[in-house]
ChimeraX commands (.cxc) that place a marker at each C-alpha (Angstrom):
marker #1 position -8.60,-9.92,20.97 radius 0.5
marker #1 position -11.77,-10.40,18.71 radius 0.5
marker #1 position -13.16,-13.99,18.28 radius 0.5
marker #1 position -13.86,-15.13,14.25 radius 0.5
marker #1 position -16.99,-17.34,14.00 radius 0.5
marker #1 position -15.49,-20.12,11.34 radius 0.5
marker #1 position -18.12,-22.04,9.29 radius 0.5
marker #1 position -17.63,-25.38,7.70 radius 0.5
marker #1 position -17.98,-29.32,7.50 radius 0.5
marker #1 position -21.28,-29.04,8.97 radius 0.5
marker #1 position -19.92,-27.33,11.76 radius 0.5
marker #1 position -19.29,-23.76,13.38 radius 0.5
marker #1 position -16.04,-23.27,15.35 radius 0.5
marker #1 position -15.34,-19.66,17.37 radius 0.5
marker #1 position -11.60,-19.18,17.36 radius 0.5
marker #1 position -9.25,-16.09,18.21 radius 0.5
marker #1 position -6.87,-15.28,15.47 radius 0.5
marker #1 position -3.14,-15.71,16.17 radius 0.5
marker #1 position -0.69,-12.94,16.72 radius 0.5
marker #1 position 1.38,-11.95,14.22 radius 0.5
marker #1 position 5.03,-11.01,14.58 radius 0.5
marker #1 position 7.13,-9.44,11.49 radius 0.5
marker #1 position 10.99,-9.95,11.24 radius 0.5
marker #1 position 13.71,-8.20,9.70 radius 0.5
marker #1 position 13.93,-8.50,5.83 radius 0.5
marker #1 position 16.29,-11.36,4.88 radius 0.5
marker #1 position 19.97,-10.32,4.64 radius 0.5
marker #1 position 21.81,-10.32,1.14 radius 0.5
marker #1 position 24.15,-13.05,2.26 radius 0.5
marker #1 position 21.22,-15.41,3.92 radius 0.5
marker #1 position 19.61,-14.25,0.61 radius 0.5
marker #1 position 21.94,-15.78,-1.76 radius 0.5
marker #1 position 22.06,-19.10,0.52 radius 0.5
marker #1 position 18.33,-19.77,-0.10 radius 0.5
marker #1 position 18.72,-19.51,-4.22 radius 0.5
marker #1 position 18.54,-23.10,-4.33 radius 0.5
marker #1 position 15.58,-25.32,-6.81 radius 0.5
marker #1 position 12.28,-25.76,-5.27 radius 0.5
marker #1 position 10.20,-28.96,-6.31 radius 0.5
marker #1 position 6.43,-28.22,-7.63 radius 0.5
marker #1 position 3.82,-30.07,-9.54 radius 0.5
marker #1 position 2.60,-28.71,-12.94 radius 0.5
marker #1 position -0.97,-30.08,-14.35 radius 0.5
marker #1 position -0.03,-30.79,-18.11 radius 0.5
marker #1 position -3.45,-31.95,-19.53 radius 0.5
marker #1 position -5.97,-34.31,-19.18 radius 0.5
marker #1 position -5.08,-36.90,-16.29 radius 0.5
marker #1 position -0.67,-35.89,-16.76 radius 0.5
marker #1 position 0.73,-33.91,-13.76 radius 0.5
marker #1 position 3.92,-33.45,-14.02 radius 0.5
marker #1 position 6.69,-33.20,-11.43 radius 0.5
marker #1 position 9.52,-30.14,-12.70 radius 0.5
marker #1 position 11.91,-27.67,-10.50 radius 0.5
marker #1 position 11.42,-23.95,-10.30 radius 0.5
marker #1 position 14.07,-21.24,-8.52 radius 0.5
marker #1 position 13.44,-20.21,-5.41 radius 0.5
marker #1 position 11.72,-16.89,-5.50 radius 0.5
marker #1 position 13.77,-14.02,-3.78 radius 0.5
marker #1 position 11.81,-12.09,-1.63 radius 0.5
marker #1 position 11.96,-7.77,-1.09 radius 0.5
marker #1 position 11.78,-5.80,1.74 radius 0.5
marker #1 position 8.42,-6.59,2.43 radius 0.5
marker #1 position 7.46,-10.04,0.89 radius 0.5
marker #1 position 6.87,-13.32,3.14 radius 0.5
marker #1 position 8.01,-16.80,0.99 radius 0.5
marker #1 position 5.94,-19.85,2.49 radius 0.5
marker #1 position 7.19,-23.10,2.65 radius 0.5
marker #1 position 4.59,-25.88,1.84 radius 0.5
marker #1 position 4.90,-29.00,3.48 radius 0.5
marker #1 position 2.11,-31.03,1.44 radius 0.5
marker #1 position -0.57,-30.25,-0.55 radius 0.5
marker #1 position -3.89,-32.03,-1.80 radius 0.5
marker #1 position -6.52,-32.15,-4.26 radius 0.5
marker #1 position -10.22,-31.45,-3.40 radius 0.5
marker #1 position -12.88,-32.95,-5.60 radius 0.5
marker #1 position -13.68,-29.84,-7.43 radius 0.5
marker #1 position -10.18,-29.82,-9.04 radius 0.5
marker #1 position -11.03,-33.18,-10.56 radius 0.5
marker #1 position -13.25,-31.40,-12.93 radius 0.5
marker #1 position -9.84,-29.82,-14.55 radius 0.5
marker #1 position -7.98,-33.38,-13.93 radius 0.5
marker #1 position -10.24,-35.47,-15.23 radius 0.5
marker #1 position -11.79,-32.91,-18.13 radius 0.5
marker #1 position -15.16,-33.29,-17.13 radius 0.5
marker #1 position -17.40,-30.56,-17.86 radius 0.5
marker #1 position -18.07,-28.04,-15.09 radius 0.5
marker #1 position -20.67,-28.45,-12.83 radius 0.5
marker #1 position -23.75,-26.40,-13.70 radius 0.5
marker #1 position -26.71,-27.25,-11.25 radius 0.5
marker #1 position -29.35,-29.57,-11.60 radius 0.5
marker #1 position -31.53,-28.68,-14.72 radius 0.5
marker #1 position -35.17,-28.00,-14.20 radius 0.5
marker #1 position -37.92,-30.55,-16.04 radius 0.5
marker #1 position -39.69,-27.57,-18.98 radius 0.5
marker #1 position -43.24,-28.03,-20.22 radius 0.5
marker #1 position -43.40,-29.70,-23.61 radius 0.5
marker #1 position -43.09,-27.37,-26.18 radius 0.5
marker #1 position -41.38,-24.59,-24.46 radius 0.5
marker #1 position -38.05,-24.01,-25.76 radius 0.5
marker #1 position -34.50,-21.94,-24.57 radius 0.5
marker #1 position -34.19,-18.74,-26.77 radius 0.5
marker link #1:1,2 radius 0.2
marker link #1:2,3 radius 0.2
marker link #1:3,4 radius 0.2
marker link #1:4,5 radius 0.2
marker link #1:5,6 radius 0.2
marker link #1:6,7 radius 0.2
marker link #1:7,8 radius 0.2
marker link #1:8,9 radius 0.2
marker link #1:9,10 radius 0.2
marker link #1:10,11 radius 0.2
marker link #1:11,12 radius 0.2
marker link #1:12,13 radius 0.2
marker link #1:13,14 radius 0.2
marker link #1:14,15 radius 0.2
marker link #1:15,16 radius 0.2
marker link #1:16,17 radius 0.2
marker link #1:17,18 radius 0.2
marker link #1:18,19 radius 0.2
marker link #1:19,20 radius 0.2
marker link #1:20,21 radius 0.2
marker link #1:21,22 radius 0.2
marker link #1:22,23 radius 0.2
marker link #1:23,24 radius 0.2
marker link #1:24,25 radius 0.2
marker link #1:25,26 radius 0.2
marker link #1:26,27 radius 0.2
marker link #1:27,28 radius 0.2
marker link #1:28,29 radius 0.2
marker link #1:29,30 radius 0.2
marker link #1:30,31 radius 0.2
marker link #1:31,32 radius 0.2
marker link #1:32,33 radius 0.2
marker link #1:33,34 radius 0.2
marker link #1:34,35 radius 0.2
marker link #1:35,36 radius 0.2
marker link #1:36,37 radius 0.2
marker link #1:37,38 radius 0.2
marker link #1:38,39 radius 0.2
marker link #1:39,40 radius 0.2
marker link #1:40,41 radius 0.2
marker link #1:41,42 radius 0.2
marker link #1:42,43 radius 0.2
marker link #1:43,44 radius 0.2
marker link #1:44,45 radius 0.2
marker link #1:45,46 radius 0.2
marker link #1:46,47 radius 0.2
marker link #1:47,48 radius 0.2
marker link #1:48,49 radius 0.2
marker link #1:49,50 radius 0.2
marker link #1:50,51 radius 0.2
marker link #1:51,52 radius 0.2
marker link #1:52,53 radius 0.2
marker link #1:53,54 radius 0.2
marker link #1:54,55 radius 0.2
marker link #1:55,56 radius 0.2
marker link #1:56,57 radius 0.2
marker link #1:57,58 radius 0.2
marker link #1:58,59 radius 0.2
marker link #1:59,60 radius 0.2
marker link #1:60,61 radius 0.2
marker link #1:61,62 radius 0.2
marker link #1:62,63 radius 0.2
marker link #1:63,64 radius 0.2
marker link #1:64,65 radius 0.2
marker link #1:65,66 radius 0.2
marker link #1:66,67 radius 0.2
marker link #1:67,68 radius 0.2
marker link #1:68,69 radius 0.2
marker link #1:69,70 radius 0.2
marker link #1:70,71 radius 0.2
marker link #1:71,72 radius 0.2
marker link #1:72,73 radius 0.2
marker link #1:73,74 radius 0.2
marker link #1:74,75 radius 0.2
marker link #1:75,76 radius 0.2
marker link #1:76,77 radius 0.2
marker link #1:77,78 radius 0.2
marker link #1:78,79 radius 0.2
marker link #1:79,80 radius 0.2
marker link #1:80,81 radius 0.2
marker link #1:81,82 radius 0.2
marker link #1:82,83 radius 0.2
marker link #1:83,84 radius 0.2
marker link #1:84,85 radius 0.2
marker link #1:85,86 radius 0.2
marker link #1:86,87 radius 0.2
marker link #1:87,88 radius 0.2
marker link #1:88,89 radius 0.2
marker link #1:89,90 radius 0.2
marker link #1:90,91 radius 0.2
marker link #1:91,92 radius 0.2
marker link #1:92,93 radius 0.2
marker link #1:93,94 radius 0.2
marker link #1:94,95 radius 0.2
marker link #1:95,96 radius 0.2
marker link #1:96,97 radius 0.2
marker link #1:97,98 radius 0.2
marker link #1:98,99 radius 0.2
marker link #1:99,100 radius 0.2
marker link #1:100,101 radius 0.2
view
């Protein structure tokens, strides 16, 4: 098995990716147990998230459904939470008299 070199935080890792097994697709009868409402979070403007239910998706033949156990917010969402402009870079000092076109 190949090792992936994993960069981030200031810090390399070398890990070996994990097998993966495939099952059976889900029978009509487990199916039909599992249309139930699944919670989720919608962001509905400036600083209003709000909590609503969705169905549960159905999956095909050949579709995985995940089940999330939490979930966070990084710091670059809080542009879009917050409505701050987008980042840009830092802006370079110009000459006097030199102008954008």
């Amino acid at each position: 098995m190949t090792e992936l070199l994993v960069i981030g935080a200031g810090r390399s890792l070398s890990v070996r990716p994990l097998p993966i097994t495939f099952f059976r697709p889900i029978s009509i009868h487990r199916q039909a147990q599992t249309e139930q409402a699944m919670r989720g979070v919608v962001f509905a403007g400036e600083r209003e998230l709000e909590p609503m239910q969705f169905p549960d998706p159905a999956p095909h033949a050949h579709d995985v459904v995940i089940e999330m156990e939490a979930s966070g917010l990084c710091g670059g969402d809080l542009y879009q939470y917050r409505r701050w402009p987008p980042f840009r870079g830092a802006r370079r000092a110009r000459e006097p008299g030199i102008s954008r076109q």
